[in-house]
C-alpha positions in Angstrom: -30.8 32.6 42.7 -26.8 32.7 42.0 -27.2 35.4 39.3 -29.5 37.6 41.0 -27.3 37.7 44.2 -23.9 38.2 42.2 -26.2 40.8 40.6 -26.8 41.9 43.9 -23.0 42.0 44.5 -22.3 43.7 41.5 -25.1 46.5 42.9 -23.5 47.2 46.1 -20.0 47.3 44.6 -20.5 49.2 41.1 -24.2 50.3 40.8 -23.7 51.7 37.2 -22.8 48.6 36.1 -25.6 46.8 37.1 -27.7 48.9 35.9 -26.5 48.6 32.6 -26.5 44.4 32.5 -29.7 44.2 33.7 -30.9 46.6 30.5 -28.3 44.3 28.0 -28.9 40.7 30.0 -32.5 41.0 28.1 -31.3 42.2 24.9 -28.3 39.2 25.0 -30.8 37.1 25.5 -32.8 37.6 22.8 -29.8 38.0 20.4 -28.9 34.1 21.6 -32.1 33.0 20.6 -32.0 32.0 17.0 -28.7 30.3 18.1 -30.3 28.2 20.8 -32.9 27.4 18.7 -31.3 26.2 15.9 -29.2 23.8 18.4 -32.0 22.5 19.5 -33.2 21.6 16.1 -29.7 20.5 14.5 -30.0 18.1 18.2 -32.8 16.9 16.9 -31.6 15.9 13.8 -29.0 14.2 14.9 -30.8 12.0 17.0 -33.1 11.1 14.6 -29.8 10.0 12.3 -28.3 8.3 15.5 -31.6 6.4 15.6 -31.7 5.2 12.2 -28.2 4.2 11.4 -28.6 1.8 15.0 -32.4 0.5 13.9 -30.6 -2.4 11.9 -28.4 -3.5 15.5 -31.9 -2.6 17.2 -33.8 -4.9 15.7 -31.7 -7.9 15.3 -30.8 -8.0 18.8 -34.3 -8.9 19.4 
């Protein structure tokens, strides 16, 4: 709701300029993807070796 009323903003004040970011905000986005995806998955990794080097302290706390 924020970004479409600064879009909005942006509209009233400098049309052209809207205009052209809502063409590019699509085109951005899909550039970023890869990136967010392979955050998402390095995350994941990471977890997984968070998760095994505290399994040992896990365990004997039991």
């Amino acid at each position: 709701m924020v970004k479409f009323l600064l879009w909005s903003i942006l509209l009233v004040l400098c049309w052209p300029l809207a205009l052209i970011a809502l063409v590019l905000y699509p085109l951005v986005w899909l550039l970023l993807l890869p990136f967010r995806l392979a955050g998402i998955a390095v995350g994941g990794a990471l977890s997984l070796v968070w998760a095994l080097v505290t399994l040992p302290a896990r365990v004997l706390r039991l």
